[in-house]
C-alpha positions as CSV (number, residue, x, y, z in Angstrom):
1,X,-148.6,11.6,-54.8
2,X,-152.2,10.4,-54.1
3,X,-152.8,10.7,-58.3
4,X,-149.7,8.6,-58.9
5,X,-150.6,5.8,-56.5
6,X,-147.7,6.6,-54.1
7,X,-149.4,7.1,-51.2
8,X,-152.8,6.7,-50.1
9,X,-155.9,8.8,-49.4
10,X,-155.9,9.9,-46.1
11,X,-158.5,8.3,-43.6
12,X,-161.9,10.2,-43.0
13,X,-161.0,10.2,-39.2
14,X,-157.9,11.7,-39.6
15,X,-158.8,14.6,-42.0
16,X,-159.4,16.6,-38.9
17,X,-157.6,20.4,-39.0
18,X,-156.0,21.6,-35.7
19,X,-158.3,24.4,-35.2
20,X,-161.4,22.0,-35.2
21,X,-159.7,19.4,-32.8
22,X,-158.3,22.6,-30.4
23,X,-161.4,23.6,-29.9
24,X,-163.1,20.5,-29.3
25,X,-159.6,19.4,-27.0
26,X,-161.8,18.4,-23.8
27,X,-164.5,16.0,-25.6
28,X,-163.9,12.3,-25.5
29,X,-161.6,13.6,-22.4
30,X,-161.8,10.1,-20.9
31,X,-160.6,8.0,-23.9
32,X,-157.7,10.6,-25.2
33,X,-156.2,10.1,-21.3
34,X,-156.6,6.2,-22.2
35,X,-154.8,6.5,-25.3
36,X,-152.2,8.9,-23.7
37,X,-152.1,6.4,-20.4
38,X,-151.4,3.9,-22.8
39,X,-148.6,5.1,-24.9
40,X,-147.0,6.7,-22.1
41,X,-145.5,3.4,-20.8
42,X,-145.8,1.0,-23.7
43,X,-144.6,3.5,-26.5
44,X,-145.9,1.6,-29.6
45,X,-148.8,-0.4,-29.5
46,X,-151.6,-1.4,-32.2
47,X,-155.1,-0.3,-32.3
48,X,-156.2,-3.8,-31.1
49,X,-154.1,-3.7,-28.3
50,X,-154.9,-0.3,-27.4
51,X,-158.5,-1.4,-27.0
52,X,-157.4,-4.5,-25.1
53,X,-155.6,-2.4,-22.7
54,X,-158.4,-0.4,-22.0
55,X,-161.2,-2.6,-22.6
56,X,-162.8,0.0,-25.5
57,X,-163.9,-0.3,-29.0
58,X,-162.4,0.5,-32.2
59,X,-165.7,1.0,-33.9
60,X,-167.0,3.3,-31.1
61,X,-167.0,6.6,-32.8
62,X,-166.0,8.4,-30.1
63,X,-162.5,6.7,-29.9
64,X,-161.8,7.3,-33.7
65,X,-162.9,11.0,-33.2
66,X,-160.4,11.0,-30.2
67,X,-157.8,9.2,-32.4
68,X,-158.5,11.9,-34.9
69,X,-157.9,14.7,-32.7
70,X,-154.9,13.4,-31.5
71,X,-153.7,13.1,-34.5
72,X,-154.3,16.6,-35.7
73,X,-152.7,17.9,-32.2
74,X,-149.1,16.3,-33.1
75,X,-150.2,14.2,-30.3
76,X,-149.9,11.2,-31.5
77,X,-148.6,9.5,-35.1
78,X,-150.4,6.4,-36.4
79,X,-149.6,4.5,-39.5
80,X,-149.7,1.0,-40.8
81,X,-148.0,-1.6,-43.3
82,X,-150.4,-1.7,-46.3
83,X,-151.3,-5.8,-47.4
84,X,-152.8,-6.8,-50.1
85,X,-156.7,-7.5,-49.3
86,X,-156.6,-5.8,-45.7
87,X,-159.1,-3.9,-45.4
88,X,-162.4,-3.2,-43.0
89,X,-161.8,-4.4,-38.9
90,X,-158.5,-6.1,-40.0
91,X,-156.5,-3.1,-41.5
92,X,-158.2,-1.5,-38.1
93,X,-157.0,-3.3,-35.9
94,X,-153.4,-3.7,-37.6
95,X,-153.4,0.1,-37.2
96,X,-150.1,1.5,-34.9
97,X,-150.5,3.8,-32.5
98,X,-147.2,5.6,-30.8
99,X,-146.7,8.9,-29.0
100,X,-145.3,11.9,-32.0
101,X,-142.0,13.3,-31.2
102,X,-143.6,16.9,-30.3
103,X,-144.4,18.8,-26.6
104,X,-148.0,18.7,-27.5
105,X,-148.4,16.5,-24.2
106,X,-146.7,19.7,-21.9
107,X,-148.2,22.6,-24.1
108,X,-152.0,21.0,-24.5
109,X,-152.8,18.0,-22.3
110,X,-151.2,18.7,-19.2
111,X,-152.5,22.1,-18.3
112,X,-155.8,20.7,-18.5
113,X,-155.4,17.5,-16.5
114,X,-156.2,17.6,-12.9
115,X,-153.3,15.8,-10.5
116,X,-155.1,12.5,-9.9
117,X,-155.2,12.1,-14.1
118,X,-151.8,13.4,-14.6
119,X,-150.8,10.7,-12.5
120,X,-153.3,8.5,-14.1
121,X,-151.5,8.9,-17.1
122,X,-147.7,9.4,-16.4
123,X,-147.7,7.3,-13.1
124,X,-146.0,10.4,-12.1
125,X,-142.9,10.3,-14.2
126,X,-142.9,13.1,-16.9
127,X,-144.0,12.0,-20.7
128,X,-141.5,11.1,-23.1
129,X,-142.0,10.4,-26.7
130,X,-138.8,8.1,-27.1
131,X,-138.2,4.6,-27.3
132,X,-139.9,3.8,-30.2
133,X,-138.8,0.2,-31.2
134,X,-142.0,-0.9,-32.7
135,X,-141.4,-4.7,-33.0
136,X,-140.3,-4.6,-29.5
137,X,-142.5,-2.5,-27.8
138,X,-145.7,-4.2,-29.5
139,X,-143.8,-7.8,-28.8
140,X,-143.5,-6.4,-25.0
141,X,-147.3,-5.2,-25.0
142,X,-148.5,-8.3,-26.1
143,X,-147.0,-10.3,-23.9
144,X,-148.1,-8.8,-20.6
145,X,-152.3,-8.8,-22.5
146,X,-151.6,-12.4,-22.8
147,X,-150.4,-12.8,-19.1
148,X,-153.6,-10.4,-18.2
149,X,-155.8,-12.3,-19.6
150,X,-154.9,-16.0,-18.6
151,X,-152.6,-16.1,-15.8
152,X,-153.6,-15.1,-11.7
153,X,-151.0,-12.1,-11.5
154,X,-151.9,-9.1,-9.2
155,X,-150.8,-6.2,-11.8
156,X,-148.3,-5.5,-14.4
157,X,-146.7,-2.7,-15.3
158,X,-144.6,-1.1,-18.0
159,X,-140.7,0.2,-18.6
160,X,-140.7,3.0,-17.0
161,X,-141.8,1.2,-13.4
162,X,-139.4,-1.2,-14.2
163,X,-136.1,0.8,-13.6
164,X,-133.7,-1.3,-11.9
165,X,-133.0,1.7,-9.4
166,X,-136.6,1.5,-8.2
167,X,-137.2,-2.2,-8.4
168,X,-134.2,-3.1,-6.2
169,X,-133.5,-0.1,-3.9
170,X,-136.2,3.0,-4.0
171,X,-139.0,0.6,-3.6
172,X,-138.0,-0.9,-0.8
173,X,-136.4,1.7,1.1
174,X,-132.7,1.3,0.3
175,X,-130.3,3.7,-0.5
176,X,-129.5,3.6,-4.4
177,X,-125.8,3.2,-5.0
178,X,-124.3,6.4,-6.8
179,X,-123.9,4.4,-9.8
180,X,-127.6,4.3,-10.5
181,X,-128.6,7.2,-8.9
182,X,-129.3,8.6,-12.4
183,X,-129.4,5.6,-14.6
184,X,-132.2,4.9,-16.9
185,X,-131.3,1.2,-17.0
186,X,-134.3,-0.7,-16.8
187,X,-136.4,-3.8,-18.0
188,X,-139.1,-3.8,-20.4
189,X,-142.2,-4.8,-18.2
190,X,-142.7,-6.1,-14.6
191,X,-145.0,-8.4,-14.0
192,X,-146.7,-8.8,-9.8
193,X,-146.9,-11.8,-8.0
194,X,-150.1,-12.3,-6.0
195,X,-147.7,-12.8,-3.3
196,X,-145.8,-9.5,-4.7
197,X,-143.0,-10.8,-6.5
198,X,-141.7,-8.9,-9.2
199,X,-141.4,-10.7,-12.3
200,X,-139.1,-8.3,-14.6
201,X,-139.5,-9.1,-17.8
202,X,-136.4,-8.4,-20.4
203,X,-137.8,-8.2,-24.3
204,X,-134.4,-9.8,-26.1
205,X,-134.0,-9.5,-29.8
206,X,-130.6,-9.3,-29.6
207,X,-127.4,-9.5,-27.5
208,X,-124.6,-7.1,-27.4
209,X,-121.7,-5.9,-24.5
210,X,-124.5,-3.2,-24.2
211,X,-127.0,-6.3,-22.9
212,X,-124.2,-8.1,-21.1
213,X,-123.5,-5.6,-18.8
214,X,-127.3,-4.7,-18.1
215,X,-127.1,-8.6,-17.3
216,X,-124.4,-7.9,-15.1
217,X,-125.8,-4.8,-13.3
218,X,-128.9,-7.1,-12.8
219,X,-126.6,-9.4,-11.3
220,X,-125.4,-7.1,-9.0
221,X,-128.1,-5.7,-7.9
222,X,-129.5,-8.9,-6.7
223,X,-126.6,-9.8,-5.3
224,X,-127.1,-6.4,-3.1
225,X,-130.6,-7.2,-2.4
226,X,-132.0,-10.4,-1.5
227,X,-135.0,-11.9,-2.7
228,X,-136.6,-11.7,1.0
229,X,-135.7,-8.1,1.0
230,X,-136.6,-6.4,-2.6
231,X,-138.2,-9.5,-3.8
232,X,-137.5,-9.3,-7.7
233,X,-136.0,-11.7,-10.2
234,X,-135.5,-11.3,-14.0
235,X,-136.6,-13.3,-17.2
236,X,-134.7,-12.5,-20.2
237,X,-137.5,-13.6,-23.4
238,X,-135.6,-14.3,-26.7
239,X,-137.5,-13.0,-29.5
240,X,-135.2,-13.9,-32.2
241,X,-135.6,-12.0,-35.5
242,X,-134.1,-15.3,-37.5
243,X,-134.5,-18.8,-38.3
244,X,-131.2,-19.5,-36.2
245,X,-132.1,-23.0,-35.3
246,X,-132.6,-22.9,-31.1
247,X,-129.4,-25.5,-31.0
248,X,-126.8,-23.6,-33.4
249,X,-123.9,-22.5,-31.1
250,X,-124.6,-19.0,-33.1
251,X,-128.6,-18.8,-32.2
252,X,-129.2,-15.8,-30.0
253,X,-130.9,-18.2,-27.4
254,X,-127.5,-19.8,-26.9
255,X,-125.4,-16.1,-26.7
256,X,-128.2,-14.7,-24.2
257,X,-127.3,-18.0,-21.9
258,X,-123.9,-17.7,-22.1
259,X,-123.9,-14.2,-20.9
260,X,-126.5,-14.8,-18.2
261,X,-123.5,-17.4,-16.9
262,X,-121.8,-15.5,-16.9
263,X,-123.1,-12.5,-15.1
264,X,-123.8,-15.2,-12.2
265,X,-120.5,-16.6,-12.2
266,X,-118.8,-13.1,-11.7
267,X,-121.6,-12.0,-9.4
268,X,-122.9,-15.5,-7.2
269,X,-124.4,-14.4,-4.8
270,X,-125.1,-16.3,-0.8
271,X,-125.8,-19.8,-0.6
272,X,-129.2,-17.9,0.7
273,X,-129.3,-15.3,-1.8
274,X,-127.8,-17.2,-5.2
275,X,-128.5,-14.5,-8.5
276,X,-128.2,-17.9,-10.5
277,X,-131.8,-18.8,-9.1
278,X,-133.1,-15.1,-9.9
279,X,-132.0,-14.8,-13.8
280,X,-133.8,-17.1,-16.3
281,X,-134.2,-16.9,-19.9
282,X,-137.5,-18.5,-21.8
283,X,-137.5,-18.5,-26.1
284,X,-140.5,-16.7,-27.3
285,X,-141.8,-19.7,-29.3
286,X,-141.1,-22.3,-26.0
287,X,-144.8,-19.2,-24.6
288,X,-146.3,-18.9,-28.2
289,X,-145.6,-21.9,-30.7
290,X,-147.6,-20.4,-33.5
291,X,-149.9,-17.8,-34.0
292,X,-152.8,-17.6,-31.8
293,X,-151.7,-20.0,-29.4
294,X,-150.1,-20.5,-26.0
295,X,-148.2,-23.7,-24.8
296,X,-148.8,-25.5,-21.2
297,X,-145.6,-23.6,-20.4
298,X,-146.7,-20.0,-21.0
299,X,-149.6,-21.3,-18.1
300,X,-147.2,-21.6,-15.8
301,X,-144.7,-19.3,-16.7
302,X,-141.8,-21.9,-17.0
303,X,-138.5,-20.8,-17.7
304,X,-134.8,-21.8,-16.8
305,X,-132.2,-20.5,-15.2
306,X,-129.0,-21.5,-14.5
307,X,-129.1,-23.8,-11.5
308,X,-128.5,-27.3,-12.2
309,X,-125.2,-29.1,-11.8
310,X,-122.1,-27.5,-13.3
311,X,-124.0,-24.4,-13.9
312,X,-126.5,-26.5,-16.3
313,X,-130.2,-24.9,-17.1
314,X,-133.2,-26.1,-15.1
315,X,-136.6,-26.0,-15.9
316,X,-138.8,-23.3,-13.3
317,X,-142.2,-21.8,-13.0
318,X,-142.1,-18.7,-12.3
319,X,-145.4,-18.4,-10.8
320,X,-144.0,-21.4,-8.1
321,X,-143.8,-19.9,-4.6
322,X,-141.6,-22.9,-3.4
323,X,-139.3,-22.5,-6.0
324,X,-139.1,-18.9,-6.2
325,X,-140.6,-18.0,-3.0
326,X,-141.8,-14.9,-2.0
327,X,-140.3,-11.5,-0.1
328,X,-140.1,-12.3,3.6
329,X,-138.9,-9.0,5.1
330,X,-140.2,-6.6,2.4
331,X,-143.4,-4.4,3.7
332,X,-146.7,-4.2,1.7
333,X,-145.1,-6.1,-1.1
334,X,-148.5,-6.5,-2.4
335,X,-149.7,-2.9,-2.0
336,X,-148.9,-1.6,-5.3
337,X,-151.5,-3.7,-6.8
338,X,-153.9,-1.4,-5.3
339,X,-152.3,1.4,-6.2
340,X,-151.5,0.4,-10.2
341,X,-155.5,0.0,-10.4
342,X,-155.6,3.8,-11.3
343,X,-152.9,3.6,-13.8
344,X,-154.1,3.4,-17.4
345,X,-151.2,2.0,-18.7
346,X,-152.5,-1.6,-16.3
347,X,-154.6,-4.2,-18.7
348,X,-158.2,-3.6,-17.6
349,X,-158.7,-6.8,-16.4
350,X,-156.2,-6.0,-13.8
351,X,-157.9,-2.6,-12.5
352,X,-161.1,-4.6,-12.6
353,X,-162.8,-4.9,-8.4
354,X,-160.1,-2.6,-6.9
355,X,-160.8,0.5,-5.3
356,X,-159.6,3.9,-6.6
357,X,-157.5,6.0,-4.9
358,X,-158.7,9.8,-4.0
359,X,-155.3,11.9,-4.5
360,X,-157.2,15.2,-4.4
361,X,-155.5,15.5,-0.4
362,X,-152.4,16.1,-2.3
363,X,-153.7,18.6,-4.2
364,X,-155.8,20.3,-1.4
365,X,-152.1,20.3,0.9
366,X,-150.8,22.4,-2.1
367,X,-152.7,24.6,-1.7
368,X,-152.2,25.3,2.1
369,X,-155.1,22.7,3.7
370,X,-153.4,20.7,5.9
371,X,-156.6,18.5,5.9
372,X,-159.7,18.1,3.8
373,X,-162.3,20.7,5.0
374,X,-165.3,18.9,6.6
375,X,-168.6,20.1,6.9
376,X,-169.6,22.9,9.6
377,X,-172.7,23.0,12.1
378,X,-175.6,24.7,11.3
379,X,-175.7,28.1,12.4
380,X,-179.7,28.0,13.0
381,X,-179.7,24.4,14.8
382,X,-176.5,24.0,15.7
383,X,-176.9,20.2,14.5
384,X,-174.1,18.8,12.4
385,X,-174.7,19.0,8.7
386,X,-174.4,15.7,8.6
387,X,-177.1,15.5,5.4
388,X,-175.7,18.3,3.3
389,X,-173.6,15.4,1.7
390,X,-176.8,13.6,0.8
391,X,-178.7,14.1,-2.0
392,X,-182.5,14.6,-2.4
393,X,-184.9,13.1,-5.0
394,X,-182.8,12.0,-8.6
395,X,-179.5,13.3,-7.0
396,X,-177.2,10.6,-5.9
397,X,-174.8,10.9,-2.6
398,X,-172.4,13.9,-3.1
399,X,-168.5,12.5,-3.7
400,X,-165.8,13.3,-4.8
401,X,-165.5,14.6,-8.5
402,X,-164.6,11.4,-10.6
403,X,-161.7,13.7,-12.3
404,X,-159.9,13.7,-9.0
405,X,-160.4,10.3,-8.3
406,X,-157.3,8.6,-9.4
C-alpha cells in the first residue's frame, strides 16, 4: 500500500519491534507512567496536550523513544489526520495519542509498578481502554489546560473522579442510594474550588433521553445533598458540532436548556438548597470565540443557570463564592488538592509547590508491619542511630525511594 500511495511510511520512532521495546520496558520509566497517567483519565489526547499535561517535550528523544515503545507493546495507538503542508513540529503536535484496546497495561506495566505509581497512574481505579470519543475527550482535555493555566483553581481532575456516586455521596461520607451503587454515570471533568467546590464539568455535543435523565439524576442528587454538605454543582458546556444559529428553537444550546428546566422543575430542591442554582449551561464559543482566544467570560467562569424570574437564565461566575458559595459542613473540602498533586493525570501547573504523599505505609502494612520500622540503638554505644539516616561526603540525606513516593 505504501507503493500505491495509500498509506504512508511508517514513522522512524515507531518502527520499533516488540522484542527490542520488551527488553528495554523499564527505560524512560518515568515518562511511559506520564503518558499512561495521562490517558488513563483523559482517554484521547494529542501530543501537544500530552506534553502540556505533564510539562515535557515532544522533541525530547526520550519521550518519542517512550512513545515508540508503547507503541510496539499494544500499549498505546497513535495516529493523525494527514493535511496538506503539515509537516515538522505542527504534524507533531497534531499527533493523537489514546490508550489501545489490549491488556498490555495488566500483563506488562502493572507488575512492574510499585503501589504509590500504580496509584500515580490509575488514581486507584483499574485501567480501562474505553471511552474513546476523540472530539470529546480532546475538547474535555483542552478545556481543563486552559482553566490550568489561567484561572486560580486548586486541582482538576478527570471522568473517572467525576462519578456522580462519589462526588455526591462516597466523598463525603454518605450512604450511596442502591440506584447508584454500581452506576458508571458520571461527568466529564471536575474542576476544585480554592474554597473546595466542585465544579463538574459536563462536555455536550448532543442531547438525547440518555442526557436528560443524567440531567435528572444530577438533579436528584443535589436535591439529596446540599451544597453545604457535598458541595458540588454542574455546568453543562455545549460544544455544538453545527452552525445551528445559538437562537434557532432547534440549536442544541436551546434543547440542553430546556431539559436542564426541566430536571429542576421536577426535582427543586429547599428554598436553601434550590438545584436551579447548582445546574448551568455555558456555549463553548460564549469561553473560546475563535481559535486561540479566551473571552472575559472564560476568566471568570460565567455561565447561567436557571434562576431568574419565571425560571428565566441568569448570568453567574462560577468562581463567585457569594453566588455559589462554598461547603459549610463538608470536612477537608480542600484536602484533595493535596492529595491530586501525585496524580499524573492533574495539569502540571497544578502539582506544582505541593508536597507528595509517601504511600509506602500501605504497602509495608501488607506486608504484616503495623508501622514503619525505625532505626535501632547501637549495640557497641548504645546511642541512637540517629545519623545512619545521614549521609557522608557526595551522599545526600537517606529518604525514601522516589518510586514509592506518590
Amino acid at each position: 500500500m505504501e507503493h500505491a500511495g495509500l498509506a504512508g511510511k511508517r514513522p522512524k520512532h515507531l518502527s520499533t519491534d516488540r522484542d527490542t521495546a520488551l527488553a528495554r520496558i523499564d527505560h524512560q520509566w518515568q515518562a511511559k507512567l506520564d503518558l499512561l497517567g495521562v490517558l488513563a483519565s483523559w482517554r484521547t489526547v494529542t501530543a501537544e496536550q500530552f506534553a502540556a499535561l505533564t510539562d515535557r517535550h515532544l522533541s525530547d528523544s526520550h519521550v518519542s523513544r517512550a512513545l515508540g515503545d508503547m507503541f510496539a507493546l499494544d500499549l498505546i495507538d497513535t495516529g493523525s489526520l494527514w493535511m496538506p503542508g503539515a509537516s515538522g513540529d505542527a504534524a507533531v503536535r497534531a499527533r493523537m495519542l489514546r490508550p489501545s484496546a489490549s491488556h498490555a497495561f495488566d500483563q506488562l506495566m502493572k507488575p512492574r509498578m510499585t503501589y504509590s505509581e500504580w496509584v500515580s497512574v490509575t488514581a486507584g481505579e483499574k485501567f480501562l481502554t474505553g471511552g474513546q470519543y476523540d472530539r470529546h475527550n480532546v475538547l474535555t482535555t483542552e478545556l481543563i489546560l486552559r482553566v490550568a493555566e489561567l484561572l486560580p483553581v486548586a486541582t482538576a481532575l478527570g471522568e473517572r473522579q467525576s462519578l456522580m456516586r462519589d462526588i455526591a455521596y462516597t466523598a463525603t461520607g454518605a450512604d450511596v442510594p442502591p440506584a447508584l451503587a454500581n452506576s458508571q454515570k458520571a461527568g466529564d471533568a471536575v474542576i476544585v474550588r480554592g474554597d473546595g467546590v466542585r465544579i463538574v464539568v459536563e462536555m455536550t455535543a448532543s442531547w438525547s433521553k440518555a442526557a436528560e435523565q443524567k440531567a435528572f439524576l444530577w438533579a436528584e442528587a443535589m436535591e439529596r445533598r446540599p451544597l453545604d454538605d457535598a458541595g458540588f454543582i454542574v455546568v453543562f458546556v455545549v460544544a455544538d458540532r453545527t452552525n445551528a444559529g445559538r437562537g434557532s428553537r432547534r440549536s442544541l444550546d436551546a434543547e440542553v436548556r430546556k431539559g436542564i428546566s426541566r430536571a429542576t422543575r421536577f426535582r427543586p430542591g429547599s428554598i436553601h438548597n434550590r438545584t436551579a442554582g447548582r445546574m448551568l449551561v455555558v456555549d463553548w464559543r460564549d469561553w473560546f470565540p475563535a481559535r486561540h482566544e479566551v473571552s472575559d467570560e472564560f476568566l471568570f467562569l460565567s455561565a447561567q443557570r436557571p434562576t431568574g424570574p419565571a425560571g428565566g437564565w441568569e448570568d453567574v461566575s462560577l468562581l463567585d463564592g457569594s453566588a455559589i458559595r462554598p461547603p459549610q459542613r463538608m470536612y477537608a473540602p480542600t484536602a484533595v488538592a493535596h492529595y491530586a498533586a501525585g496524580l499524573r493525570l492533574v495539569p502540571h501547573q497544578l502539582r506544582r509547590g505541593r508536597q507528595p504523599r509517601n504511600l509506602s505505609d500501605i504497602t509495608l502494612q501488607r506486608f504484616g508491619f503495623k508501622e514503619p520500622p525505625h532505626l535501632i540503638l547501637d549495640p557497641a554505644s548504645g546511642a541512637p542511630r540517629d545519623n545512619a539516616d545521614r549521609g557522608y561526603g557526595a551522599t545526600a540525606a537517606t529518604k525514601v525511594p522516589e518510586r514509592l513516593v506518590f
